[in-house]
N, C-alpha and C positions, 0 to 999 in steps of 0.2 A: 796255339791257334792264332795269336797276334802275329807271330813270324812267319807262319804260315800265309795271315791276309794282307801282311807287308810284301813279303816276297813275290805276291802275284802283281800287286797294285804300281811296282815300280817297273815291271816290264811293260805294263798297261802305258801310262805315262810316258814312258822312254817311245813308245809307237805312234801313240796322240799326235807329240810332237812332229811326226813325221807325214801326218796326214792334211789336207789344208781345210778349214773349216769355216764355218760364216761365227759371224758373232755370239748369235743366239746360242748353234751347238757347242762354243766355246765354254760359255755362262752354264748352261746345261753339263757338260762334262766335267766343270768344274767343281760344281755342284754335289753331282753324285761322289765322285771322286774323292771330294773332301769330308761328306757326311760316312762314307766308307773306313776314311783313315783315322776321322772322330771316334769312331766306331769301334775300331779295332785297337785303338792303341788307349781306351776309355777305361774303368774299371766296371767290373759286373754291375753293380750300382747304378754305373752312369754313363752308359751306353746311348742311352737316348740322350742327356742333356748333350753326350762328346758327338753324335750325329750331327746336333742340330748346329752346336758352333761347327763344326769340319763343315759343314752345307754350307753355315755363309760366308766363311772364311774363304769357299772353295771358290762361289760364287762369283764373290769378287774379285779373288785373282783370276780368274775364268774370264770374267770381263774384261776385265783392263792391260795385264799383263801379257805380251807379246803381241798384240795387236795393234797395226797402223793405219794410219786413213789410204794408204794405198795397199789395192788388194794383190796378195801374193805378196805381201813384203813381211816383215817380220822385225822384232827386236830381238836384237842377240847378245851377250856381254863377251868380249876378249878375256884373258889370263889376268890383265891387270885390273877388271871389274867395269872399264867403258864400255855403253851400251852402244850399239851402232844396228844399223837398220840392212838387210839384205831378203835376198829371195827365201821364201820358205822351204 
């Protein structure tokens, strides 16, 4: 069932990126997205606690990661791991 809720969650993700989004639904898809992978990748036990960290963990990269103070722009990393700013 894990590889199963992995396997959908990464073609999700691979499309996000391709979509342009305001802040908010960033934070938001972050969010879920992370309490999802908490989730799934959690032991029967601790589904809920793995939710709740994947939610804020998601949260935050939701918020802060790939977003610039110019809109349409994006952060992006090259092959040698420099980040540099382009169109989204």
């Amino acid at each position: 069932m894990k590889a199963i809720a992995l396997s959908l969650l990464i073609p999700a993700f691979a499309l996000a990126g391709c979509v342009e989004t305001t802040p908010t639904q960033n934070t938001v898809l972050g969010t879920v997205g992370g309490a999802a992978v908490g989730a799934a990748v959690s032991s029967k036990g601790d589904m809920g606690k793995g939710a709740l960290i994947g939610a804020a963990v998601g949260a935050v990269a939701g918020t802060y990661l790939g977003q610039t103070s110019t809109p349409g722009q994006c952060y992006y990393r090259n092959s040698a791991g420099q980040r540099y700013v382009a169109a989204c």
